[in-house]
C-alpha positions in Angstrom: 0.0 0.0 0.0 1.2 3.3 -0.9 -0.4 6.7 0.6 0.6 10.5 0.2 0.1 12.8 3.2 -0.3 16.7 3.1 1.6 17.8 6.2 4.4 15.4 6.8 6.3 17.8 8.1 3.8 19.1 10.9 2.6 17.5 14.2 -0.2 14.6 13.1 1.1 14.3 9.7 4.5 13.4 11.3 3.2 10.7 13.4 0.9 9.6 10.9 3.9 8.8 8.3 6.1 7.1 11.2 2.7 4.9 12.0 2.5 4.0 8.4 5.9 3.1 7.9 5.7 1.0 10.8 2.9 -0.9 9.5 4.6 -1.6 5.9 3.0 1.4 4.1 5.1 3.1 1.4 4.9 7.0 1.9 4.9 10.2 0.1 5.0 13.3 1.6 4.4 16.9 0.9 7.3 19.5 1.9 6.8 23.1 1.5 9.9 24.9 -0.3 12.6 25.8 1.8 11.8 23.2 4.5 14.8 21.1 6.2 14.3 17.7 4.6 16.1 15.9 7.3 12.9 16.9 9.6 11.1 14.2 7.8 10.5 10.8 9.1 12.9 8.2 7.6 11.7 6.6 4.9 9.4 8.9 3.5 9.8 10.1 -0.1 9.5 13.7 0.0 7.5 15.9 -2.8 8.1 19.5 -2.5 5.5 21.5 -3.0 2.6 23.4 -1.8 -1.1 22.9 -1.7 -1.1 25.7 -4.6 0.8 23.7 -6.5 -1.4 21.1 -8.5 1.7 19.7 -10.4 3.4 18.8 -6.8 0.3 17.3 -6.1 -0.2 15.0 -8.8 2.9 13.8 -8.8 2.5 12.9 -4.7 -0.6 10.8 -5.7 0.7 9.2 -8.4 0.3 5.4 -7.6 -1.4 5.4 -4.1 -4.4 4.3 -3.1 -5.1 6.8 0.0 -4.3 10.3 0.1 -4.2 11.9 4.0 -5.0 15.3 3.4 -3.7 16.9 6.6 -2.2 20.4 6.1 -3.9 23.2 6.8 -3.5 26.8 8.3 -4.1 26.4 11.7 -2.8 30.5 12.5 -6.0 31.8 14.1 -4.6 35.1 13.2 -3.9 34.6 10.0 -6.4 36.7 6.9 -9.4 35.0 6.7 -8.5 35.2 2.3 -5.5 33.0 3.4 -7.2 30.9 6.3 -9.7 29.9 2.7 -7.3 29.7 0.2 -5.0 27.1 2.3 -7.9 25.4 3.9 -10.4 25.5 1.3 -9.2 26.0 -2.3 -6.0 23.7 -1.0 -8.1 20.7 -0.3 -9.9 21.1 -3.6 -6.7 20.8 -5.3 -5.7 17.7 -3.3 -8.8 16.3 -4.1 -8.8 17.2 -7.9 -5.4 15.4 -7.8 -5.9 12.5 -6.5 -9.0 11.8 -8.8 -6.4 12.4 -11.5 -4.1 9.8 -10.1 -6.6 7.2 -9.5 -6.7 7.3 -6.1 -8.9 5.2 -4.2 -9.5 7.3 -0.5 -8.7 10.8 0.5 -9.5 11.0 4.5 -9.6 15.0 5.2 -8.3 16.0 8.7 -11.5 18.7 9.3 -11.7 19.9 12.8 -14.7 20.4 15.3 -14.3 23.5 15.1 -16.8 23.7 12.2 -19.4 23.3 14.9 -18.7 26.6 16.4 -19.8 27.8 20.2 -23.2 27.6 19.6 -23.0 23.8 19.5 -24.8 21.8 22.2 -22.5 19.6 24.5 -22.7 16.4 23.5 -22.5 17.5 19.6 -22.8 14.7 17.4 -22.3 14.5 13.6 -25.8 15.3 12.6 -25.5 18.8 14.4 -25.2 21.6 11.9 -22.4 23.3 11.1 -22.3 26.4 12.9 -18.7 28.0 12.7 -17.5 30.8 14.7 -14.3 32.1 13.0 -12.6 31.6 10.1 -11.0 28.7 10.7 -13.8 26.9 11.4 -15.5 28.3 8.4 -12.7 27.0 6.3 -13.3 23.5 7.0 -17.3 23.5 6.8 -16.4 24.4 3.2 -13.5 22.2 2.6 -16.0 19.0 3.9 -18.3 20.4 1.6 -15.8 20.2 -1.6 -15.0 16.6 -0.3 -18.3 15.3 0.1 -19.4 17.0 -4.0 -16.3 14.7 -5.0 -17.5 11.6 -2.8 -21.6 12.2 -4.1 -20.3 12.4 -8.0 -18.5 9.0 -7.8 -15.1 10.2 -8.0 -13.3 9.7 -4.9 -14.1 7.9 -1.6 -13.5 10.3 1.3 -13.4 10.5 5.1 -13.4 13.1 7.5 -12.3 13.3 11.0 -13.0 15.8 13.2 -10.3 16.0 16.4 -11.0 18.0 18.7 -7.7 19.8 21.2 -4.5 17.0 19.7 -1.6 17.1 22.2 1.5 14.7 22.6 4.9 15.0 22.0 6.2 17.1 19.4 3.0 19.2 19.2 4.0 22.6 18.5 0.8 24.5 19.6 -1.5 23.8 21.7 0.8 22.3 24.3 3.5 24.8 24.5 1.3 28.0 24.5 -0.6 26.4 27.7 2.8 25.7 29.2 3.6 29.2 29.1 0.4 30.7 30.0 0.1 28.3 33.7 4.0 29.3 33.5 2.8 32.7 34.6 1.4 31.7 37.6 -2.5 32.8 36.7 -5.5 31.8 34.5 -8.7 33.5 33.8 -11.4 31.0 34.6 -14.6 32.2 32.8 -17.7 30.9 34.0 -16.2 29.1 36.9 -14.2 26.7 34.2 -17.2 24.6 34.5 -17.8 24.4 30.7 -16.0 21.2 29.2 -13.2 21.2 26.7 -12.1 17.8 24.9 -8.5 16.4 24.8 -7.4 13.4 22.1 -3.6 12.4 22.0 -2.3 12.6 19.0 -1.1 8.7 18.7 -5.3 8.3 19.0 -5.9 10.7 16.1 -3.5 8.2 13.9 -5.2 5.8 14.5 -8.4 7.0 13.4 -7.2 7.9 10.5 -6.1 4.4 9.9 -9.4 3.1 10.4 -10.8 5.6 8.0 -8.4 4.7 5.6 -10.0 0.8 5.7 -13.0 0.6 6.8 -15.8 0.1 4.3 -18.1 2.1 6.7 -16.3 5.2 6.4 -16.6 7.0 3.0 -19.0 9.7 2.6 -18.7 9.9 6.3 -17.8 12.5 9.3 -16.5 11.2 12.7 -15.5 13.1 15.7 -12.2 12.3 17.2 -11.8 12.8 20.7 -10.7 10.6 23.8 -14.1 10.1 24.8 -13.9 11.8 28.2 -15.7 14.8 29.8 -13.6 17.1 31.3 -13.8 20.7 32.6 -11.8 23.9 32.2 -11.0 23.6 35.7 -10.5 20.0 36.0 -7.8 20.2 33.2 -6.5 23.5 34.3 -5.6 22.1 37.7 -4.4 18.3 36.2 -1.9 20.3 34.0 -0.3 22.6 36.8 0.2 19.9 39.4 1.9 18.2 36.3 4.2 21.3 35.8 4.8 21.7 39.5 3.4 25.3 39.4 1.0 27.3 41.3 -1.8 28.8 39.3 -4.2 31.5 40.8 -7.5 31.0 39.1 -8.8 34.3 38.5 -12.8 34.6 38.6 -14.4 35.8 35.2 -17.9 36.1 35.3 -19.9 35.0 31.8 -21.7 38.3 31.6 -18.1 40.5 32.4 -15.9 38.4 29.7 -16.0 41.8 27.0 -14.8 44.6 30.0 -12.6 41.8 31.8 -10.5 40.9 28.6 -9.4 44.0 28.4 -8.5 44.7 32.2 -6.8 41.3 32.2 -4.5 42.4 28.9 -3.3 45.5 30.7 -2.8 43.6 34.4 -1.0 41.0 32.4 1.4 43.6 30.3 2.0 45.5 33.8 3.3 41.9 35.3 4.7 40.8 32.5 2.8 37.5 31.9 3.0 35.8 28.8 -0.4 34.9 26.8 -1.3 38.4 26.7 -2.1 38.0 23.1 -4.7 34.9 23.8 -6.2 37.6 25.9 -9.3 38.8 23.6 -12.8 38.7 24.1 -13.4 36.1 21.7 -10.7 33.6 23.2 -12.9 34.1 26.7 -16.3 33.4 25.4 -15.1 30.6 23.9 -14.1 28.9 26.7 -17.9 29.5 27.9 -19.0 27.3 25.4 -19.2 23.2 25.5 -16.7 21.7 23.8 -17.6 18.2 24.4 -18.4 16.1 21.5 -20.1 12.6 21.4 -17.7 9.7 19.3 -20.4 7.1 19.1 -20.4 7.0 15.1 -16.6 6.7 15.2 -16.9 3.6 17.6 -19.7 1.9 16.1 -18.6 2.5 12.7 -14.7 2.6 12.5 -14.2 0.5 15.6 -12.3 3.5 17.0 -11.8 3.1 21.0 -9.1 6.0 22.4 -5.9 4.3 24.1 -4.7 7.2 25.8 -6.6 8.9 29.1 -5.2 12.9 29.6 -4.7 11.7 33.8 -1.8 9.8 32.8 -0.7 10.8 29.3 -0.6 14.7 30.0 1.2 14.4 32.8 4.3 12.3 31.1 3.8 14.9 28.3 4.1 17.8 30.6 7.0 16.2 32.9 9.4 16.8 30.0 8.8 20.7 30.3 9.5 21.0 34.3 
């Protein structure tokens, strides 16, 4: 078996090419210009190129039967015209490129983030779309392109949505928490009662494994997470006792997040915290909303079942920056 992954350079398309290799798969990757070839996984054959590029592309799906679309930008900040032509007119062309090449299976890394904050907890695959920011946005319309392909007959295709991916080599989500409990204080909106959904990253590989096989999956969403409900608070507190810090939980009240955003920038700037940049009214009401999201359809129909549990993978994680 032969399979090209988007993003072999970045955090899950990293471990998904070492998971493949170690289960006899040949592999192609995509690597943007410029980029240090020796940061790739041994034993991947490296294409360079960039999603923009359609004759890179064809060329990475020449001969496979799966393509793992995982690149994307994930800069929040970035212009939302970038966020869509990466996110969105990128996956088109991976997907108009592997129907080219024959391919058999694309499986898209989406995100649940195309369910926005307004999503109930508990949000399955049938709730509607609802995203909040341009990211989120950019994937809604990048499943959309996937599933026109899958509908006309041209390619099978997956989608995963993971929720928060941590684990080693992460270069996001990990590290900016690190330095934000580094500082010694956290806002906790709402009480930190709302839940917020972890998956390790070795648990996101393996779903996209089983999307890659499983007759069940084409034309197909799944959530990705580890399953558990967690809160704010709950993970807030886990993740300091891991770092050996003390973190003073300052009180936000729901109603007081749009006032208290911009307090909390200044106090931070005077003490010289770090974060101050996460700091925005938007990042605040966010972590008001539910971010807990049911995996049933993953488990019934992928046979997916998480490995890893945040109380004892986070910690080991975590140790390694003490």
């Amino acid at each position: 078996m032969k399979a090209f992954v988007t993003g072999v350079t970045g955090f899950v398309g990293g471990h998904l090419a070492e998971r493949l290799l170690r289960e006899g798969w040949q592999v192609r990757g995509l690597v943007r210009p410029g980029r240090d070839l020796s940061t790739l996984p041994p034993g991947v054959e490296p294409v360079v190129g960039t999603l923009e590029q359609p004759e890179a592309l064809r060329a990475g799906c020449q001969g496979c039967s799966v393509v793992f679309h995982v690149a994307a930008e994930l800069d929040g900040t970035a212009p939302r015209e970038q966020m869509l032509r990466v996110n969105v007119a990128g996956t088109e062309n991976v997907l108009r490129a592997a129907v080219e090449a024959g391919v058999r299976r694309v499986v898209f890394t989406s995100s649940v983030a195309v369910y926005g904050e307004s999503a109930p907890e508990g949000a399955d695959e049938s709730t509607p779309p609802r995203p909040s920011g341009a990211y989120g946005e950019s994937k809604v319309l990048a499943e959309e392109a996937c599933f026109q392909y899958h509908h006309r007959g041209w390619v099978e295709v997956v989608a995963l949505r993971p929720c928060f991916i941590y684990g080693p080599r992460d270069r996001h989500f990990t590290p900016n928490a690190v330095r934000v409990l580094r500082g010694g204080w956290f806002p906790m909106v709402g009480g930190g009662r709302a839940p917020l959904d972890l998956v390790h990253v070795e648990d996101v590989v393996q779903a996209h494994l089983l999307a890659a096989r499983r007759p069940e999956a084409p034309g197909r969403a799944y959530n990705v997470t580890d399953g558990a409900r967690r809160t704010v608070r709950e993970l807030v507190r886990l993740a300091a006792q891991a770092l050996g810090v003390r973190v003073r939980e300052i009180p936000v009240p729901g109603w007081a997040v749009g006032p208290a955003a911009g307090l909390l920038r200044v106090a931070a700037r005077v003490a010289g915290a770090p974060g101050t940049e996460m700091l925005t009214a938007g990042n605040l009401r966010a972590m008001l909303a539910p971010h807990h999201f049911s995996i049933a359809r993953a488990r019934a129909e992928l046979g997916y079942e998480p490995r890893h549990r945040a109380e004892e993978s986070l910690p080991r994680l975590l140790a390694l920056y003490r």
